[in-house]
C-alpha positions, 0 to 999 in steps of 0.5 A: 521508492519507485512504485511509491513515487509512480502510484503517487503520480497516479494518485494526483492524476485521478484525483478529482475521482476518489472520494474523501475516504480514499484520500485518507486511506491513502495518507494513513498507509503512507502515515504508518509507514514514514511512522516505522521509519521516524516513530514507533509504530510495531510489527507492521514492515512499512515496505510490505505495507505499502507495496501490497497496498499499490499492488491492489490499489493501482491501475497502472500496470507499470505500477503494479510490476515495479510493486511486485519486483519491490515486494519479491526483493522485500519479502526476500530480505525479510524472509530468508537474510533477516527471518523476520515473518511477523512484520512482514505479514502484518504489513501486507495483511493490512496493506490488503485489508486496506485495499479491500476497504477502499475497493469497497468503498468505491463499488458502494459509491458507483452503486450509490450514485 
């Protein structure tokens, strides 16, 4: 809950500067991974999910430490306690590419502009 609410925050704070895209890039992560837990969303770990994505998408660096302890302690639980690699992966896969389609999207916009 940590990362979460602190890159929310930070969202808030910057919001004037993201475009439309991000904004929705953003509530569909956030939408997958509430969706794992009061739906049925498969084989995407919600917890991995949003974490990779903060830890790329932040530009906070206490952000991106308390993301990466999070993603450690996760990754450990599903990994060695629980042996779950599938979601685990997808999650942080997605979270990644995700990421990448908004850095995209920002860089196309500075170019644009």
């Amino acid at each position: 809950m940590v990362p979460l609410i602190a890159f929310m925050f930070e969202r808030v704070e910057h919001a004037r500067e993201a475009n439309f895209f991000q904004h929705g890039v953003d509530y569909l992560v956030f939408a997958l991974a509430v969706g794992r837990v009061i739906g049925n969303v498969p084989y995407i770990s919600g917890h991995t999910l949003l974490l990779s994505y903060i830890l790329l998408q932040s530009r906070s660096t206490l952000v991106r430490i308390s993301a990466v302890l999070v993603l450690g302690q996760t990754l450990f639980l599903k990994y060695f306690m629980w042996g779950d690699f599938v979601t685990s992966n997808v999650g942080i896969a997605l979270g990644c590419v995700l990421a990448s389609l908004v850095a995209l999207s920002k860089k196309y916009r500075a170019a644009a502009a």
